[in-house]
N, C-alpha and C positions, 0 to 999 in steps of 0.2 A: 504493500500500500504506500510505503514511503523509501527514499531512499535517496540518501544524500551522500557523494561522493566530492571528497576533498573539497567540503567547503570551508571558507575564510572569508573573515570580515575583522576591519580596524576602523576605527576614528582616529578626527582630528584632523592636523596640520601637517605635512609631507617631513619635517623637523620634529614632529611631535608627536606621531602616529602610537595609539595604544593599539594593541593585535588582541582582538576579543574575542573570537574563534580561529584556532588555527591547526587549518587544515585535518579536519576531522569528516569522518566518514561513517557511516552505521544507515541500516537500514531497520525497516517496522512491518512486521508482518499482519494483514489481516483479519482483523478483530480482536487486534492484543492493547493490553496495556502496557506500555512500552514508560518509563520513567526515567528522563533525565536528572541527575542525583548531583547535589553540589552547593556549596555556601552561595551566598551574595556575590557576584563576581566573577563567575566562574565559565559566563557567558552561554547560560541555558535562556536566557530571552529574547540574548542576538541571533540564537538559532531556530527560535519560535518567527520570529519576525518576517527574519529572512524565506523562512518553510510557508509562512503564511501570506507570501508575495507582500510584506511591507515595506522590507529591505531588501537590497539588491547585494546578494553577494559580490566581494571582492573577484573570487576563484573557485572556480568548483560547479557546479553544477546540484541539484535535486529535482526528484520529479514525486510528486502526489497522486496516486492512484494510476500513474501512465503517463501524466500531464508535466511539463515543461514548468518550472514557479516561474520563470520569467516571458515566456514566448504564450503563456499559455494561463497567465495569472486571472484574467478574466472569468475563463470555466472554473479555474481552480477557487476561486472566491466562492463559489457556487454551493458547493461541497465539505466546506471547509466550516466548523464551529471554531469559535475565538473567546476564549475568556482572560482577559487581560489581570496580573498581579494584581493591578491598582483597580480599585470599584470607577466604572467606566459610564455606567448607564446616567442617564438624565435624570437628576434628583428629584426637580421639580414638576417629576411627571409621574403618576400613580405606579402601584406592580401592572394593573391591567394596561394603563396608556402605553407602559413599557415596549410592555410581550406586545400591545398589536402594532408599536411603531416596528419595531425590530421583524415583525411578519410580513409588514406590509413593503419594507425592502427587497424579499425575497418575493413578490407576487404572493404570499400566501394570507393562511390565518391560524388563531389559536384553533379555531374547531376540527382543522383540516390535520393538525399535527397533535391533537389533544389525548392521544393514545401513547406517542412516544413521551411528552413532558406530564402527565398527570399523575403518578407519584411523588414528581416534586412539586408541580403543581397545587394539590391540594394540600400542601402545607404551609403555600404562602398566600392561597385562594381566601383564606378570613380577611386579610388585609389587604383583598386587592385596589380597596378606595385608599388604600392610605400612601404617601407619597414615599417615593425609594428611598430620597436623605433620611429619614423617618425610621428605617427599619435596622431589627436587630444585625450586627453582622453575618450571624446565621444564615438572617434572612434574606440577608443581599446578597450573599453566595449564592443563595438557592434560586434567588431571581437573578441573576449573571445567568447560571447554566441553564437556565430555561428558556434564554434569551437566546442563548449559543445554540440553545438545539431545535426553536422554535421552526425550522427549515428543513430538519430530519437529515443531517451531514451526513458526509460517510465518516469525517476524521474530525475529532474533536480536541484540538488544544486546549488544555490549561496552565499557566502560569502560575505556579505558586498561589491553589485556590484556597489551601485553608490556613495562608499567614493569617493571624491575628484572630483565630475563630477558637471557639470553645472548644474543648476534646467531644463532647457530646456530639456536637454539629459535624466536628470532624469524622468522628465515626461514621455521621450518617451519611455525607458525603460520599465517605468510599463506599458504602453499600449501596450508594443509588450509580454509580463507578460500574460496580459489579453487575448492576443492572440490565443498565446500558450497553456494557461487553455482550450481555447475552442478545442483544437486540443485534447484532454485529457491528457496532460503531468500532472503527479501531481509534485508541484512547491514548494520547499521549499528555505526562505528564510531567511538570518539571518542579523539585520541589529539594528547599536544603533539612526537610527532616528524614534524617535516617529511617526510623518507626517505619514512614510510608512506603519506604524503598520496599520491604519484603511483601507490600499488598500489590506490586505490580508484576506481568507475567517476566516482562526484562527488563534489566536496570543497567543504564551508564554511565559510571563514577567518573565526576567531570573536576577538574582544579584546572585556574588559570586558559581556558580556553582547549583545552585540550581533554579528548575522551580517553581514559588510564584504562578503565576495562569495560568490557560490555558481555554481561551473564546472565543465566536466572538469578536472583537475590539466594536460592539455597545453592547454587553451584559454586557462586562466591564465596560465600561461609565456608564451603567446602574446601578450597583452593587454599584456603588458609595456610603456608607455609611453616610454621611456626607453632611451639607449645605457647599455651596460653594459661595463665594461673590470676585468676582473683587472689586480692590480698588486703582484707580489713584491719584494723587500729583503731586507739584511741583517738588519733594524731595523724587525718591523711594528708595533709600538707608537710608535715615534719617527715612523715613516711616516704613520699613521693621526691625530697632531698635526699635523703639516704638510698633509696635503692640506687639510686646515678653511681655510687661506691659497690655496688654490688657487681663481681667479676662477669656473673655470668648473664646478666638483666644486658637486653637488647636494646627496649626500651620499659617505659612505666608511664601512664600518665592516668588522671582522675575520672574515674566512670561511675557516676552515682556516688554510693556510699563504700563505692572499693577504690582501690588502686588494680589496673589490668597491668599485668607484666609481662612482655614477651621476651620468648629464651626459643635463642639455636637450635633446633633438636640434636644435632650432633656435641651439643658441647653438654656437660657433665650438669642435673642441676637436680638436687633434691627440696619436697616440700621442709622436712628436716632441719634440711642445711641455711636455706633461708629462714626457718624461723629462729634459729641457734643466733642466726649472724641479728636479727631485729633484736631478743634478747638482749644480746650485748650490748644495744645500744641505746635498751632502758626502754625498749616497748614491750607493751603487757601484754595487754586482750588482743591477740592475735588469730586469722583465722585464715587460710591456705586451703585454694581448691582450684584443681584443675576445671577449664570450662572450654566450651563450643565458643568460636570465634564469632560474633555477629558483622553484619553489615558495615558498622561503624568501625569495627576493629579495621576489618579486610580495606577500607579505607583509606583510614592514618597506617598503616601499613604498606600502602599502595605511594605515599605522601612522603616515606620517607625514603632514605637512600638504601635502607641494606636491603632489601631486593630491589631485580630490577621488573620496570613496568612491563607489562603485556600489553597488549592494545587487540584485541581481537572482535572483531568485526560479524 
């Protein structure tokens, strides 16, 4: 359904040029959810844009369902749902004036597409006299993507839909996600929380404009190169100094209420041993446990130097 090879895009001044995708490639198969994964920065909305005929890539080339984004941007508008990070709709204009301006661009109406949006729909249907500025952010997510798909798209972008939303709302979100997958929308999503990363069918861990890996979210985990040891204290900041002294610690950094340790598998390293070496150094309540690498780990993992990146496509 989607497939972008070796696109790039910078701003700026020919002296001052920032490179915000570079030269990356992946494609999106046909009713999946597909998630681009990455902090603020990392240029997953220079590649929504560009995918969405807003922007003109530098280099490279993509095509949407068969279609050209540039030669061919016109059909490809057609087809295309868009929900933008930032709340976009007309504030001063009701949920219902919304849905039927946003319909009436596409030649249609709410009644003609009221099968595919009416699970989201009737949660925002009590308030449909009340104006968009007005509504919970919940609720303006919900009325965003009922907007985006008031047209019945085949490929539905979103942009970082559920910054600044409850977890409730967020939950609901990806279940109306799931929904929609089953209708065959192919879904793409781009978002810097980890959590979301494993509710997508594949995920592309992006830093600095470039895509590090592209898997399912459990084949990732899996890939994990490295032992991995949870390690609790009284003291995780004072803890998380001291391991940097410890021979065989890779790395260590703060995850929740642990510190995550990663160690070589080849090099020698007992639960034992590090707790012997914490003792010594006046920590108490201690508690050591091997674990399953998550999303986040295989990340910062991906981020740092001691392996090297894969890029697979």
């Amino acid at each position: 359904m989607i497939e972008a090879k070796n696109i790039s895009k910078s701003y700026g001044e020919k002296n001052q040029k920032i490179l915000a995708v570079d030269n990356i490639s992946f494609s999106v198969e046909k009713g999946e959810i597909f998630g681009l994964i990455g902090p603020d920065g990392s240029g997953k909305t220079s590649i929504f844009r560009m995918l969405t005929t807003v922007l003109l890539p530098d280099s490279g080339n993509a095509k949407i369902d068969g279609l050209d984004v540039i030669k061919d941007y016109k059909k490809i508008r057609q087809i295309l749902g868009y929900m933008p990070g930032k709340f976009s709709l007309y504030q001063d204009l009701t949920v219902e004036e919304n849905l039927e301006f946003f319909a009436s661009v596409f030649n249609t109406t709410i009644a003609e597409n009221y099968d595919l949006i009416k699970d989201i729909y009737r949660q925002i249907e009590p308030f449909k006299t009340r104006r968009a500025g007005k509504l919970s952010g919940g609720m303006k997510q919900k009325l965003a993507l009922s907007c985006a798909l008031i047209h019945k798209p085949k490929v539905l972008f979103l942009d970082e839909p559920t910054t600044g939303v409850d977890p409730v709302s967020r939950k609901e979100f990806w279940e109306m996600l799931k929904r929609l997958k089953e209708q065959g929308i192919t879904i793409v999503v781009a978002t810097p929380y980890m959590d979301e990363a494993s509710l997508c069918d594949r995920i592309a861990l992006m830093q600095n404009g470039k895509i590090l890996k592209i898997d399912t979210p459990k084949q990732i985990c899996k890939d994990f190169p490295k032992d991995l040891f949870e390690v609790k204290t009284e003291n995780i900041p004072a803890l998380l100094k001291i391991l940097k002294d410890y021979k065989t610690t890779e790395n260590s950094y703060a995850f929740g209420e642990f510190a995550h340790v990663v160690v070589d598998k080849e090099k020698e390293f007992s639960k034992e041993s590090l707790e012997k070496f914490l003792r010594e150094k006046s920590f108490k309540e201690i508690e050591i446990n091997n674990i399953e690498a998550t999303i986040e780990d295989s990340f910062i993992l991906l981020l740092s130097n001691n392996v090297e990146l894969k890029i697979e496509n």
